[in-house]
N, C-alpha and C positions, 0 to 999 in steps of 0.2 A: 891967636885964635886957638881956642882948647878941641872944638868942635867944627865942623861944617853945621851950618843948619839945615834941619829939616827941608825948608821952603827951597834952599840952593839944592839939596838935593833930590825933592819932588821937580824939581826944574828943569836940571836935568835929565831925570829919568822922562819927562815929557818931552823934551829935547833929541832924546834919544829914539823916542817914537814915532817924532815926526821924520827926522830921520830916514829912518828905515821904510817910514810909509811914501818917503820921493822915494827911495830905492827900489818898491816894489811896483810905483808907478813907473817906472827908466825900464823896468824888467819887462815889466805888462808892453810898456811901445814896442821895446826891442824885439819882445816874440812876436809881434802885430807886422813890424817891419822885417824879418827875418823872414816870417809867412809869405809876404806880400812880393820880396825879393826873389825869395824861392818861381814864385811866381812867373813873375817878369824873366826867372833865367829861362825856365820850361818854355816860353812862348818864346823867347831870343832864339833859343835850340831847335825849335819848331820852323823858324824862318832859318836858321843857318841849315840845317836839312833840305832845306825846299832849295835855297842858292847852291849848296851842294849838289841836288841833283841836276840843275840847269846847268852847270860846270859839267857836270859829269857827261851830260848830253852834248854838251860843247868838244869836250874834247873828245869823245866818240867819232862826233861828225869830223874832227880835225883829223883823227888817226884815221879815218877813211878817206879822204879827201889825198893824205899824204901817201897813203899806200896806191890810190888807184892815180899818181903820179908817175913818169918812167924813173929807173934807175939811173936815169941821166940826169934826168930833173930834182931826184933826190939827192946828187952828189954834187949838182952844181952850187950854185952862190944862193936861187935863190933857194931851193929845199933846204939847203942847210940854215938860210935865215930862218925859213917856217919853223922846221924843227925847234929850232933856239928858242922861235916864240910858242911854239907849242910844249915845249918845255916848261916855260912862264907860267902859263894857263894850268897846265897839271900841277906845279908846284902850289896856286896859291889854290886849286881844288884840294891837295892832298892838304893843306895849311886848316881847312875847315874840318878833318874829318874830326877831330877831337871835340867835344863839348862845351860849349863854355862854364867855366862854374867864377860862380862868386862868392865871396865869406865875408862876413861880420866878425871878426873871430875875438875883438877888441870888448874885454868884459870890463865893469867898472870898478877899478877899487874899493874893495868894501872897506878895508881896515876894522879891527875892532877895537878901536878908541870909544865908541860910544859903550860897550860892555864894561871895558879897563875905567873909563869913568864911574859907571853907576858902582863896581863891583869895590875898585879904589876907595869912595868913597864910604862905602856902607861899612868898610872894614878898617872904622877909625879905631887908634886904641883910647883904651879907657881912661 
């Protein structure tokens, strides 16, 4: 073959366009769902706040509870079990103070094979 034809290369070049026009539909969802995500984190952050300050309340009420304890009862078997589990309860408060975040961060391959074709193509020699 001397040439590609015309028609194979109108084919592709249409090829090409459909192409790019699913690529621009993947992009259109992806900003829709990245929106939507975003979303769902801010209300997620919204209730881990709200559990955060019920913890917070929790262990307030625990650190008074242990303090208006004697020093005897602090040092015994069982204060030092409370403590232990009072320790528990702060760590997984202090576990929430952080945000939750989440990312999409996975883009899709675009490759420019569809260009290297039309461009390949058009620049047959003579």
């Amino acid at each position: 073959m001397k040439k590609i034809k015309k028609a194979d290369i109108d084919r592709l070049a249409d090829l090409g366009r459909q192409f790019e026009e699913h690529l621009a539909a993947i992009d259109q969802i992806m900003a829709n769902a990245r929106s939507e995500i975003e979303d769902l984190v801010d209300k997620a952050n919204d209730v881990r706040k709200k559990a955060h300050g019920v913890i917070e309340d929790i262990t307030n009420e625990m650190d008074s509870y242990y303090d208006d304890r004697s020093e005897k009862w602090q040092e015994g078997d069982n204060g030092q079990a409370y403590q232990e589990w009072k320790n528990e309860v702060e760590q997984v408060r202090d576990d929430m103070d952080e945000d939750f975040t989440y990312e999409i961060t996975e883009d899709p391959e675009r490759g420019d094979w569809v260009q290297k074709i039309i461009d390949g193509v058009q620049d047959q020699p003579e």
